[in-house]
Legacy VTK file of the C-alpha trace (Angstrom):
# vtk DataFile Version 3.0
C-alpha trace
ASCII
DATASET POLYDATA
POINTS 196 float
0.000 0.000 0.000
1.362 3.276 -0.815
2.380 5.724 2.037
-0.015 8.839 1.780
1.623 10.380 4.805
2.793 13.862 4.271
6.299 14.977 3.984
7.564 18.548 4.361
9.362 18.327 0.749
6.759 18.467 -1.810
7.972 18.752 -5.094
4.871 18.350 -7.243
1.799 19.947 -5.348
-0.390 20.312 -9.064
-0.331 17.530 -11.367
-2.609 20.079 -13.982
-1.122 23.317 -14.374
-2.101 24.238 -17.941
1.475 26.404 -17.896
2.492 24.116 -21.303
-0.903 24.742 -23.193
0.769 27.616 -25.207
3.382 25.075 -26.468
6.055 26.058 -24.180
7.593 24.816 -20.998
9.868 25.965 -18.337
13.498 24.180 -17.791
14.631 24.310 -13.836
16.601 26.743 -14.879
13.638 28.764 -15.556
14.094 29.503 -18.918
11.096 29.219 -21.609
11.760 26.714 -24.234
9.635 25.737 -27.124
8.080 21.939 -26.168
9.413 21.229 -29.779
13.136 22.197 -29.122
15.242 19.453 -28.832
16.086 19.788 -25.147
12.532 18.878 -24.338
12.904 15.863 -27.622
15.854 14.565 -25.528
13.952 14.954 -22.181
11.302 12.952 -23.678
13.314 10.067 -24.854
14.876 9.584 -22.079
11.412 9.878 -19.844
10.224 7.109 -22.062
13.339 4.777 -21.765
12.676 5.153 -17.795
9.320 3.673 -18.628
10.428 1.017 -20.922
12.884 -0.116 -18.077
10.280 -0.168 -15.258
7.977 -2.510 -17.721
11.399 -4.801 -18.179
11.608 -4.911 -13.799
8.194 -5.780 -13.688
8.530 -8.432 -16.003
11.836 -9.543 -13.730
10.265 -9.077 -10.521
6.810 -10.553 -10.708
6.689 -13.854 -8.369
3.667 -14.822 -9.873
5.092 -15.120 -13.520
7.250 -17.656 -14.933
9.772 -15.047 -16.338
10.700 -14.148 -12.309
14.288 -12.793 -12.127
15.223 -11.083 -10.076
19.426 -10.762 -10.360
19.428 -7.429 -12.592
16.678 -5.556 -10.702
18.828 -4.231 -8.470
21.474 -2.967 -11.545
18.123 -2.066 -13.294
16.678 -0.170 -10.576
20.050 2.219 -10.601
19.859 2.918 -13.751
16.284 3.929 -13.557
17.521 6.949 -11.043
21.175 7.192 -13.435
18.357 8.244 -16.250
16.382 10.808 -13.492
19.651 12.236 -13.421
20.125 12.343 -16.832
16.445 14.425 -17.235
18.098 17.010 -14.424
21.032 16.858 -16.473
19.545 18.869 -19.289
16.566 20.668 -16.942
19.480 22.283 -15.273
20.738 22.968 -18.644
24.000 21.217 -18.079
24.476 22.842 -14.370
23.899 18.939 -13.008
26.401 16.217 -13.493
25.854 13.488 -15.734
26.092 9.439 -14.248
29.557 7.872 -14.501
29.027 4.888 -17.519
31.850 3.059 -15.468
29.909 0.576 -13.187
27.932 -0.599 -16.729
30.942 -0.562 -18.582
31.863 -3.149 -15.592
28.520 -4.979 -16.065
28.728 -5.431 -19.590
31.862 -6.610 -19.722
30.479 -9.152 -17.010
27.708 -10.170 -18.525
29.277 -10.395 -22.047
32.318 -13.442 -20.845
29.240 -15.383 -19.757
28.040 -15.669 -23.404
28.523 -17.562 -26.371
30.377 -15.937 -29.201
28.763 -13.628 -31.110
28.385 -14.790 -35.123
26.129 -12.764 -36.495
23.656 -10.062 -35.373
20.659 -11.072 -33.414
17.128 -10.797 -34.311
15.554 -9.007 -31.175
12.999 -12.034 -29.556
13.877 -15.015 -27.487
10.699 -14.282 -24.521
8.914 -11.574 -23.090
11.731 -10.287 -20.938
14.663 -10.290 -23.235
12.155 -8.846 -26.037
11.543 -5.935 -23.516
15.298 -5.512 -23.040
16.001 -5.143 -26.915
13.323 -2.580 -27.117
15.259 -0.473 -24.240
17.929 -0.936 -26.104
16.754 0.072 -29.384
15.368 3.493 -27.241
18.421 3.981 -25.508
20.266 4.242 -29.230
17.027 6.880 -30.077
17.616 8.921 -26.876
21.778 9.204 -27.538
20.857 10.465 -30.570
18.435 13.045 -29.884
21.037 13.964 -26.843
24.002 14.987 -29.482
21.166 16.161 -31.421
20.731 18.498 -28.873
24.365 19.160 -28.332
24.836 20.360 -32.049
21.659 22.928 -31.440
23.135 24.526 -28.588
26.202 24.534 -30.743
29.141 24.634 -27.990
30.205 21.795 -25.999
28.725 21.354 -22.584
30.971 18.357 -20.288
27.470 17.023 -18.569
25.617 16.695 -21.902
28.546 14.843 -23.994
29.068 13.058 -20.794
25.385 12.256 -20.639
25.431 11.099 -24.368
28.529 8.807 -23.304
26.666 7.095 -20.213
23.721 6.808 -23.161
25.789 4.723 -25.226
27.287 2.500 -22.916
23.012 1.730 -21.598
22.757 0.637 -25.057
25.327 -1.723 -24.846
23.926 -2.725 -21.321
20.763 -3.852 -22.762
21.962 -5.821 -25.671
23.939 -7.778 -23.696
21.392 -8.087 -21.124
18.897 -8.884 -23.618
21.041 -12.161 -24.593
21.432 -12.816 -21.061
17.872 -13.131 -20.677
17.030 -15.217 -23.916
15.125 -18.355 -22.740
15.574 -20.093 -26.165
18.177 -20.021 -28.804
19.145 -17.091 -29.879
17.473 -15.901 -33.739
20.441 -14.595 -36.110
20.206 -12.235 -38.853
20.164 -14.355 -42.435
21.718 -12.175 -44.249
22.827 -11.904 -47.956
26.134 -13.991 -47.172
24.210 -16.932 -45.426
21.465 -17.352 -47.752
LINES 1 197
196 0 1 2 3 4 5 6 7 8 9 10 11 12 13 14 15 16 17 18 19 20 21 22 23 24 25 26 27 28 29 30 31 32 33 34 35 36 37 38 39 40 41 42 43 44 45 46 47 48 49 50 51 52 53 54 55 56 57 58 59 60 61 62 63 64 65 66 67 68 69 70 71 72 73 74 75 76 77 78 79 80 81 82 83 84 85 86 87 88 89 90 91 92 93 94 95 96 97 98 99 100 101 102 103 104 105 106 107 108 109 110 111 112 113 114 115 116 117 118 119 120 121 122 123 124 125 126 127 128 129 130 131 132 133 134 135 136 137 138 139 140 141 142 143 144 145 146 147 148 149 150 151 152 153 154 155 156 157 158 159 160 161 162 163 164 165 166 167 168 169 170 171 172 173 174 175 176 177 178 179 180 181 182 183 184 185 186 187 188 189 190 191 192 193 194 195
């Protein structure tokens, strides 16, 4: 049951402020920015990669289903908060420092000597949970993008947003090799024009 007792720190009092129905929104900062400007695109993509990994823990942590798992909750859970950082990151316009990719690094490279060679890409599949893992991937690579998207608008280079765009890329290799971690069957491979 969730705790409704009240807390002196309230961050959100209003969920409905109509404040963005003109089309713009306020950073922390406090600086007006078009909702179409690609801060708020990067914001966005990494908001929905937050999601995407929450649906991949429930999938790990649910006793009642057969896909229970709950080793990489724990590293999941981390990154969940690494990617609320992230979002302050750019709210703060850069004025917020960006997750070290180290531990992941570390986690990949863990993961990855645990695993068969790699021959030839893999199709993304093989159950629910490591079909949830390629599609955080495969939004991680979208939200690095829009993030040195939004480095070239801003057109100088800020340390917590290339930094940010760093830790990005490193997720994405998190996920794939989580992803084949997870596979519960053998794992698809691309047939491509050389194996037909």
């Amino acid at each position: 049951m969730k705790d409704t007792t009240p807390n002196d720190k309230q961050r959100i009092g209003k969920v409905t402020t109509r404040a963005g129905d003109s089309g713009n929104s306020k950073l922390a900062t406090g600086r007006t920015v078009g909702k179409h400007e690609p801060i708020f695109q990067a914001i966005g993509s990494v908001d929905e990669l937050n999601s995407h990994v929450g649906l991949l823990i429930s999938l790990l942590d649910n006793p009642a289903s057969d896909l229970a798992e709950t080793t990489h909750t724990a590293t999941l859970k981390t990154i969940q908060q690494d990617l609320f950082n992230l979002g302050a990151v750019m709210a703060m316009e850069g004025q917020f420092d960006a997750p070290s990719p180290t531990s992941l690094e570390d986690e990949v490279a863990t993961l990855n000597a645990k695993l068969p060679p790699l021959t030839e890409f893999v199709l993304p599949g093989g159950g629910m949970a490591a079909a949830q893992s390629h599609v955080c991937r495969t939004v991680c690579r979208r939200s690095e993008s829009d993030m040195w998207r939004l480095i070239q608008d801003i057109g100088l280079t800020v340390e917590n947003y290339t930094a940010a765009a760093r830790y990005l890329n490193r997720l994405s290799d998190y996920f794939f090799v989580l992803a084949r971690t997870l596979t519960a069957t053998e794992e698809e491979q691309w047939q491509g024009p050389n194996n037909a």
